[in-house]
LONUDREN-717122 format. One record per atom (N, C-alpha, C): residue in one letter; atom name; x, y, z. Coordinates in nm, 3 decimals. Layout:
REM LONUDREN-717122
R type atom u v w
R a CA X Y Z
...
***
This chain:
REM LONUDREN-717122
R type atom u v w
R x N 9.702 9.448 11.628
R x CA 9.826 9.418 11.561
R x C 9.934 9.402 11.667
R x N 9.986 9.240 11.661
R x CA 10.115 9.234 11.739
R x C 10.209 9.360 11.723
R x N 10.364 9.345 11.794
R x CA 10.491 9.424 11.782
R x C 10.552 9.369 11.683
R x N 10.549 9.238 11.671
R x CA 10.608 9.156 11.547
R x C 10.562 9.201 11.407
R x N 10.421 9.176 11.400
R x CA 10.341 9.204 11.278
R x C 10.381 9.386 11.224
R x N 10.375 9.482 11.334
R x CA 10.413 9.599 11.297
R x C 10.547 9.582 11.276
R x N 10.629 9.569 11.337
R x CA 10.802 9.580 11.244
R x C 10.811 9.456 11.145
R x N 10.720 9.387 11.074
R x CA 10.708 9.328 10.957
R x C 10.703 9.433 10.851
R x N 10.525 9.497 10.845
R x CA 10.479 9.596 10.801
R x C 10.602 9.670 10.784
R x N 10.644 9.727 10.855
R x CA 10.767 9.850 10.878
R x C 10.850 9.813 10.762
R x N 10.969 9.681 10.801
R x CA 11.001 9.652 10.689
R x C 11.025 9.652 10.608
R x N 10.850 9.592 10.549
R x CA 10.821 9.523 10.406
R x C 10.789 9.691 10.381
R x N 10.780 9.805 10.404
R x CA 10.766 9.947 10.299
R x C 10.883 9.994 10.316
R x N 11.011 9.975 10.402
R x CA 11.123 10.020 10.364
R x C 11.213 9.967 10.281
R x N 11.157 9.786 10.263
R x CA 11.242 9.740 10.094
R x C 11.201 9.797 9.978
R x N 11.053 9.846 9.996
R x CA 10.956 9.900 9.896
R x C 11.008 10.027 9.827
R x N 11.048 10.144 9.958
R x CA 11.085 10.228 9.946
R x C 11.246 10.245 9.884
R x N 11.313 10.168 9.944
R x CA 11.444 10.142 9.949
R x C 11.469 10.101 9.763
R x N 11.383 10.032 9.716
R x CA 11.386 9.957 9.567
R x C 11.367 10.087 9.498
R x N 11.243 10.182 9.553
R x CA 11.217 10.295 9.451
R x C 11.304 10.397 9.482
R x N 11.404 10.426 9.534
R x CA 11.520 10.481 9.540
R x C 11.590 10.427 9.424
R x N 11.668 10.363 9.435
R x CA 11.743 10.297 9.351
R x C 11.704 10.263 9.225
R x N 11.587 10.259 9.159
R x CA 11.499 10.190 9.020
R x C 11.448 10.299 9.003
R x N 11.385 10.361 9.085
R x CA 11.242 10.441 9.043
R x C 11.126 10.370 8.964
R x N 11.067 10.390 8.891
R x CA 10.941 10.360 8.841
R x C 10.952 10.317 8.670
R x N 10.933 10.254 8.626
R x CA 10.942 10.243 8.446
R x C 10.790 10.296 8.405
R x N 10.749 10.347 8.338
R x CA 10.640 10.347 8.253
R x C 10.676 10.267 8.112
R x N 10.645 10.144 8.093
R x CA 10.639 10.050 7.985
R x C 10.590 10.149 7.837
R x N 10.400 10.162 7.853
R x CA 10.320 10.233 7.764
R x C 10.421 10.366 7.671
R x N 10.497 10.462 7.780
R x CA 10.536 10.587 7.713
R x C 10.700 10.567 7.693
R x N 10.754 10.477 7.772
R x CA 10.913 10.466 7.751
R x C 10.977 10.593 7.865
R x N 10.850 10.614 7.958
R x CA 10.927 10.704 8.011
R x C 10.950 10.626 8.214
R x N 11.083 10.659 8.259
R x CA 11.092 10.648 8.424
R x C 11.086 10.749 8.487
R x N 11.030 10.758 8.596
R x CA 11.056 10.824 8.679
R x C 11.128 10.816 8.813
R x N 11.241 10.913 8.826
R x CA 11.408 10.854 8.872
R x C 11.351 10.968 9.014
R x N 11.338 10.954 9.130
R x CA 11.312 11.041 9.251
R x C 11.446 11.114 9.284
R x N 11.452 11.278 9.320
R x CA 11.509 11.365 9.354
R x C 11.545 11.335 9.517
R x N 11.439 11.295 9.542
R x CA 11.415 11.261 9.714
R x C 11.347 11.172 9.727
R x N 11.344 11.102 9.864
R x CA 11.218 10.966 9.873
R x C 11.184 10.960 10.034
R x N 11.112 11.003 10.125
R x CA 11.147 11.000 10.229
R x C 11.077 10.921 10.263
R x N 11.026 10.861 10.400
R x CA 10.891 10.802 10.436
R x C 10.819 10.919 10.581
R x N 10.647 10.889 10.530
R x CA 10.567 10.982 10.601
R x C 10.488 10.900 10.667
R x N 10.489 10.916 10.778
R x CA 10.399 10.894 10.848
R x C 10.203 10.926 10.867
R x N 10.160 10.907 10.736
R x CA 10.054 10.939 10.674
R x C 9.973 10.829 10.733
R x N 9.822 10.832 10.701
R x CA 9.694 10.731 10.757
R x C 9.757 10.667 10.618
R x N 9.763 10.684 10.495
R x CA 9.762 10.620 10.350
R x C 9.869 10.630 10.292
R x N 9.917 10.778 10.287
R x CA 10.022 10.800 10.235
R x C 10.167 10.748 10.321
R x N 10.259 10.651 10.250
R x CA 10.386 10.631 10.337
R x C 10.504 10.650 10.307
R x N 10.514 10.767 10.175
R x CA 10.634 10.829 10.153
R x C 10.583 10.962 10.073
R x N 10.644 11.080 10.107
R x CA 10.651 11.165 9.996
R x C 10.844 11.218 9.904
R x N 10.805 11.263 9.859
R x CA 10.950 11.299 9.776
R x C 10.948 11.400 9.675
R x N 11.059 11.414 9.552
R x CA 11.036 11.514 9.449
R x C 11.072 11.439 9.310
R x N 11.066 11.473 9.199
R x CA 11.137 11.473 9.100
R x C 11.121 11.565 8.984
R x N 11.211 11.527 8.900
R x CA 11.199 11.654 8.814
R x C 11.149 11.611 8.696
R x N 11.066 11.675 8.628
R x CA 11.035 11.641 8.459
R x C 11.121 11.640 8.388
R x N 11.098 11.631 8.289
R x CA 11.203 11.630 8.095
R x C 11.215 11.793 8.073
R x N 11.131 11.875 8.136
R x CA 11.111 12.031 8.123
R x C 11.188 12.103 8.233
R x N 11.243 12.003 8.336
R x CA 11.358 12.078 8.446
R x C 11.230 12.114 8.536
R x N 11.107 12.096 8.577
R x CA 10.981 12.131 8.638
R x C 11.007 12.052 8.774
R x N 10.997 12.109 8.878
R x CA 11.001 12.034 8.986
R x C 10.911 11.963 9.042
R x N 10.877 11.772 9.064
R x CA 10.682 11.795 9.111
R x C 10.713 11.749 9.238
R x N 10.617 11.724 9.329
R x CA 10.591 11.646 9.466
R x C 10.536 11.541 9.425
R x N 10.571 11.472 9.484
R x CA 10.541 11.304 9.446
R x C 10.486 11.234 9.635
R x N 10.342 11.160 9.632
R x CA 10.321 11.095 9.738
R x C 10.311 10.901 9.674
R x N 10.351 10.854 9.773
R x CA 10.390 10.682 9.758
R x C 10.293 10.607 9.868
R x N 10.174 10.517 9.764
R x CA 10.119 10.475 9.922
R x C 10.158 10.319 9.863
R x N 10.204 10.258 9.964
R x CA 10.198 10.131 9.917
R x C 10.111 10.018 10.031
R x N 10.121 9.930 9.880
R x CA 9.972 9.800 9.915
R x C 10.013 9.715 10.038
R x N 9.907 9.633 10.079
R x CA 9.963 9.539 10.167
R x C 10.086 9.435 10.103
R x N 10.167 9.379 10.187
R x CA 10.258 9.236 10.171
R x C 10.189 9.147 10.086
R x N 10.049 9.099 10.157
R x CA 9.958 8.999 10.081
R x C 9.858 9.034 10.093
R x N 9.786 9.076 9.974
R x CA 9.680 9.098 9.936
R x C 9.703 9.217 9.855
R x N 9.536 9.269 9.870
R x CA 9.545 9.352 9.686
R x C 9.492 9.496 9.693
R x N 9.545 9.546 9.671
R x CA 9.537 9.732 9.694
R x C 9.390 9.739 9.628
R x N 9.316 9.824 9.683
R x CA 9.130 9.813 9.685
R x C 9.104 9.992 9.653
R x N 8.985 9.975 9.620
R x CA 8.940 10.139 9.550
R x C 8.964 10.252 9.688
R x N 8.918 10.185 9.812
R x CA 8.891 10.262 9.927
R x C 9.050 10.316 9.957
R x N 9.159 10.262 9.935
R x CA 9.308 10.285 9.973
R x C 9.345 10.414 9.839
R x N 9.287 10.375 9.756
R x CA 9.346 10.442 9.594
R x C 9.263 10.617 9.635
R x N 9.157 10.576 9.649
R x CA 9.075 10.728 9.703
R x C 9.154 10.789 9.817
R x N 9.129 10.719 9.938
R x CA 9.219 10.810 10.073
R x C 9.378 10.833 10.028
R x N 9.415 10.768 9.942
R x CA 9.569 10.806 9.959
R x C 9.575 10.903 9.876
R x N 9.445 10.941 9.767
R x CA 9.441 11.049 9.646
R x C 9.403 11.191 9.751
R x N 9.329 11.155 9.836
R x CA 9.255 11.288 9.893
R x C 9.358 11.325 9.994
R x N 9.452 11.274 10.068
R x CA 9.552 11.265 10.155
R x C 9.688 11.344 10.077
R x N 9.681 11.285 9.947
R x CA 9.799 11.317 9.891
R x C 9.814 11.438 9.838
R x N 9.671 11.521 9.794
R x CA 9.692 11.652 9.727
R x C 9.609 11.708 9.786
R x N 9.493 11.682 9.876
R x CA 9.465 11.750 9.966
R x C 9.543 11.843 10.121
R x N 9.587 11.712 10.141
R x CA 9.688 11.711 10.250
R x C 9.802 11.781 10.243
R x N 9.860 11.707 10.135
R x CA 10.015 11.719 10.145
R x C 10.027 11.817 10.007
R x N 9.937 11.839 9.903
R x CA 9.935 11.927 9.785
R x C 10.018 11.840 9.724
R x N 10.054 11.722 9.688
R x CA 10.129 11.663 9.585
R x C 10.046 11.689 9.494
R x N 10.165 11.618 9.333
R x CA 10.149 11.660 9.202
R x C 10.081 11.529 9.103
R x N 10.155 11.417 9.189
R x CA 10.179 11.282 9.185
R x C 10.135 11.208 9.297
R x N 10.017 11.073 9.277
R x CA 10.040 10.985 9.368
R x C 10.064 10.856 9.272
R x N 10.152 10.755 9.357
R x CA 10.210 10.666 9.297
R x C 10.165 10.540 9.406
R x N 10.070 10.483 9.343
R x CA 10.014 10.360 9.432
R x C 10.106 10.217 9.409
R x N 10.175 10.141 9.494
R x CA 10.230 10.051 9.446
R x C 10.191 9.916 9.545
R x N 10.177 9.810 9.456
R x CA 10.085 9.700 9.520
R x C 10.102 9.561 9.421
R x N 10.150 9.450 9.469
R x CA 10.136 9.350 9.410
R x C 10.010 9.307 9.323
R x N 9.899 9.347 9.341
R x CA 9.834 9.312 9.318
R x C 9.726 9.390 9.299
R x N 9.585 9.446 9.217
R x CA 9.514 9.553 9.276
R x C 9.374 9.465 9.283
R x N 9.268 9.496 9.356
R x CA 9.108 9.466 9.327
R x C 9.063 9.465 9.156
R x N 9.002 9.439 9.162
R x CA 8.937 9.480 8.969
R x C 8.871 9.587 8.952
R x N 8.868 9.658 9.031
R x CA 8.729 9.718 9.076
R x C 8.760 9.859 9.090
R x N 8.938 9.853 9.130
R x CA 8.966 10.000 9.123
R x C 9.000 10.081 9.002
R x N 8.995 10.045 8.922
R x CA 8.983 10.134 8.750
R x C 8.875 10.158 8.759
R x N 8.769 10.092 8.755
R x CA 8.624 10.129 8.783
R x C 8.574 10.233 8.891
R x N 8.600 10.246 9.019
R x CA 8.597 10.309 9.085
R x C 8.636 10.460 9.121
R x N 8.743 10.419 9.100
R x CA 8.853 10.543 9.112
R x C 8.862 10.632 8.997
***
């Protein structure tokens, strides 16, 4: 990987990050968002942000953020390491995979 290609990368997860600050997350299905307490970025193999937020019950959780490539499509093997990374590792409550696009394969998989 060029110097170029890495401060692309870099970047393209701090607009990522930067958006889920400001928006947070919608869940369509339940009508419910999730609005982040904190959002930082981690220097993880998978994981590239952790943070907090709070439930509807005032409950505090840990939240880990791995996000997908620029182009292309978040795959079962990324959805696993960033799961075993995220509450293994780091004991989050929450992982929140975000990706233009995913494999087909990871509902199946994962």
């Amino acid at each position: 990987m060029t110097k170029e290609e890495a401060q692309q990368g870099q970047d393209f997860a701090t607009m990522i990050l930067d958006n889920l600050r400001k928006a947070g997350v919608q869940n369509t299905k339940k009508s419910e968002r999730l609005k982040f307490d904190s959002l930082d970025p981690f220097a993880g193999s998978w994981v590239h942000a952790k943070g907090t937020y709070t439930e509807t019950d005032g409950a505090t959780k840990r939240v880990a953020v791995s996000i997908g490539p620029e182009h292309g499509t978040v795959g079962p093997q990324q959805v696993k390491e960033a799961a075993n990374e995220a509450v293994q590792g780091l004991g989050c409550d929450l992982l929140l995979v975000c990706g233009f696009a995913f494999d087909p394969h990871v509902s199946e998989e994962v």
